[in-house]
C-alpha positions as CSV (number, residue, x, y, z in Angstrom):
1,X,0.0,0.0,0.0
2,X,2.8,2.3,0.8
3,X,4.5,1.7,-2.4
4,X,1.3,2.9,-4.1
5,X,1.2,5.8,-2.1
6,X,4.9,6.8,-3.4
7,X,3.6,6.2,-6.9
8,X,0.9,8.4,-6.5
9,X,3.2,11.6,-4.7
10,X,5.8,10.8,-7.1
11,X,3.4,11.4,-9.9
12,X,1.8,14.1,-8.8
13,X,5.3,15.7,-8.3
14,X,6.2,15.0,-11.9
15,X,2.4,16.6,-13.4
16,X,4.0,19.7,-11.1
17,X,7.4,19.4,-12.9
18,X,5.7,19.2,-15.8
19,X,3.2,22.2,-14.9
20,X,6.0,24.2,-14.0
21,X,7.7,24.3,-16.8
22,X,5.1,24.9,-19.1
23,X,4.1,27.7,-16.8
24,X,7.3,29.1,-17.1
25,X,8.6,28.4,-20.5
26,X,5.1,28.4,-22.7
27,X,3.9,31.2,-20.7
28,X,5.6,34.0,-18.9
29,X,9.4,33.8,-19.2
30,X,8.7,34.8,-22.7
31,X,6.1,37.4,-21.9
32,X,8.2,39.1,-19.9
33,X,10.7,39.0,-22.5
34,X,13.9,36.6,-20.3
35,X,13.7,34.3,-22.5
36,X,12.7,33.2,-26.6
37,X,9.3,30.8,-26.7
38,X,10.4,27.1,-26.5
39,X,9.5,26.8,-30.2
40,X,12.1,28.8,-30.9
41,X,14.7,26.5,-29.2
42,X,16.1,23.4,-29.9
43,X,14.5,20.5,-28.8
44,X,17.5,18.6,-27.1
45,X,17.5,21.5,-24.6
46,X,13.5,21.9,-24.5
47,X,14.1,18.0,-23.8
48,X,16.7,18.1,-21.0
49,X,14.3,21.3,-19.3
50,X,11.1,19.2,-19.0
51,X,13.7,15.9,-17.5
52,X,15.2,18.6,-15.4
53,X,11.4,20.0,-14.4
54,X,10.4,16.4,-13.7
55,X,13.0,15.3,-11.9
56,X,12.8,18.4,-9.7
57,X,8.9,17.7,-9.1
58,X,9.5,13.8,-8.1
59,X,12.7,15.0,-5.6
60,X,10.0,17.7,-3.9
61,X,7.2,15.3,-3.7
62,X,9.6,12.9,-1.9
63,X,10.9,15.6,0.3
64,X,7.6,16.3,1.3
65,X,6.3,12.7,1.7
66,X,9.0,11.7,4.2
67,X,8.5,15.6,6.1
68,X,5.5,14.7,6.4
69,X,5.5,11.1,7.8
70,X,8.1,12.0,10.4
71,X,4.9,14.0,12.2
C-alpha cells in the first residue's frame, strides 16, 4: 500500500514538474521577454528542461512525503 502511495506523490510531483515548466517556459518567461518561446529553441534542450522540471517535481514530492510522515 505504501508503495502505491509513493507512486501516487511521485506522480503528482512530476504533473507539477511538468506544470512548471510549461508555466514558465510556454507562458511567462517569454512574456516578460527573459527568454525566446520554446518553439524557438532546440529541442535537445527543450528536452533536457522538461527531464530537469520532472526530476525536480518527483525530488520535492519525496521531500515532502517523508517531512510529512516523520509528524
Amino acid at each position: 500500500f505504501e508503495q502505491k502511495i509513493r507512486l501516487y506523490s511521485n506522480l503528482k510531483g512530476a504533473l507539477a514538474g511538468l506544470a512548471l515548466w510549461t508555466g514558465s517556459y510556454l507562458g511567462w518567461l517569454p512574456a516578460v521577454g527573459i527568454l525566446t518561446p520554446v518553439t524557438q529553441q532546440p529541442w535537445r534542450r527543450n528536452l533536457l528542461m522538461i527531464v530537469a522540471h520532472v526530476i525536480w517535481g518527483v525530488t520535492l514530492s519525496e521531500i515532502l512525503r517523508k517531512l510529512n510522515a516523520d509528524k
